[in-house]
N, C-alpha and C positions, 0 to 999 in steps of 0.2 A: 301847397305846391305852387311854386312860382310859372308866370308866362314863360319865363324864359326856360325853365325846367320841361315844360309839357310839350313847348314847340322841340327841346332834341329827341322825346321818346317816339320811335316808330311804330308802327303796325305789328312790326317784325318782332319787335322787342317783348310785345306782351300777348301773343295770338297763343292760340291752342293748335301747335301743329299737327297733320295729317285730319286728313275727314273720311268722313263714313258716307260713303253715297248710295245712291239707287236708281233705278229708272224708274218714270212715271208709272210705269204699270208694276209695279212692286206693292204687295198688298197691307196694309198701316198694320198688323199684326205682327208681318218681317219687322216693319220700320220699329214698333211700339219694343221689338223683341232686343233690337241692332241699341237703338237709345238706353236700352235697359241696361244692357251687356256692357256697353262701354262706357255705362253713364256720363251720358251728352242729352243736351237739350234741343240738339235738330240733324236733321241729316241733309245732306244735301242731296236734289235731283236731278241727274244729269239727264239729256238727251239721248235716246240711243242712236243716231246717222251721225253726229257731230261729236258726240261727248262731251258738250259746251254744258255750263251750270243751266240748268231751265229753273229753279226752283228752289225752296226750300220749306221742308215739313219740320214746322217745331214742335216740342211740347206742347204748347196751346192747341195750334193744330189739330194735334190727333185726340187732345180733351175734347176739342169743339165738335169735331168729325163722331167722337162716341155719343156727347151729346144728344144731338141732332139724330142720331141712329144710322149713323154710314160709317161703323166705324169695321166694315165689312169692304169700303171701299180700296183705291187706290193711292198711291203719292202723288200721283198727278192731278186727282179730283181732291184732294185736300193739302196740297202746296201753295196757303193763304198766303204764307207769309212770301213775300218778291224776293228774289235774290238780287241781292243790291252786293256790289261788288266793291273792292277794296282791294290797293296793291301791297305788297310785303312791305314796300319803301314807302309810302305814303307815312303821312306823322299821324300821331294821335288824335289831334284835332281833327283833321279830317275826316276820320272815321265816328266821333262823335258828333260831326255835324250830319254825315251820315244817316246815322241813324236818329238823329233829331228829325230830319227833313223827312225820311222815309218813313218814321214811327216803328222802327223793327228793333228788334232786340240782341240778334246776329247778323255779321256780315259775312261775306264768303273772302277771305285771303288769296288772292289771285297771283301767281307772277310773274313776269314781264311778256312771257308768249298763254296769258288767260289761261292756264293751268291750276285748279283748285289746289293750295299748299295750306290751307290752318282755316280756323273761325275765329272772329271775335266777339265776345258776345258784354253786354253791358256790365256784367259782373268783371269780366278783365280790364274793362275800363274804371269801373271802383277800384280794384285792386290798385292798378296804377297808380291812380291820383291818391288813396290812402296812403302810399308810400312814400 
């Protein structure tokens, strides 16, 4: 893939639209049940007063939360992973440095009034660039 190739593809272009959310107090059993059902690898946590992204529970996550023996808890007490946020129009690059900088594996797809619309997560960025 060329620079000049990676700089025209968007966020937009390669994102997994719609998410699956929850509130922190939602118990990693729902969450474990929700990722299974729709096989996805996080879900996101919203706020209940705001409904703004607070969070996000990955896979790893709720491996690491059964580990440790919480896996009894909540998505708020094991939403390790930050919600680091990304917009539909943002390019690809961006979102790669992203999650360089942050060390996360999914972003949250935002758009222009910070409304959760898709994920992206590192496997759609190979995709991309394998193409």
């Amino acid at each position: 893939m060329t620079a000049t190739s990676l700089e025209s593809i968007t966020v937009a272009d390669v994102m997994h639209r719609g998410v699956v959310t929850c509130s922190p107090t939602t118990r990693l059993a729902t969450v474990a049940r929700e990722m299974a059902a729709h096989r996805i690898h996080c879900v996101v946590v919203r706020r209940h007063d705001t409904d703004a992204v607070w969070g996000v529970v990955s896979d790893l996550d709720l491996v690491a939360a059964a580990a440790l023996g919480a896996a009894d808890d909540v998505a708020g007490a094991a939403a390790a992973t930050p919600a680091v946020l990304v917009r539909t129009e943002d390019g690809l690059r961006r979102a790669m440095q992203l999650m360089a900088e942050h060390q996360v594996t999914h972003l949250v797809v935002v758009d222009h009034h910070g409304r959760p619309r898709g994920v992206i997560s590192t496997l759609d960025v190979a995709d991309a660039l394998a193409a």
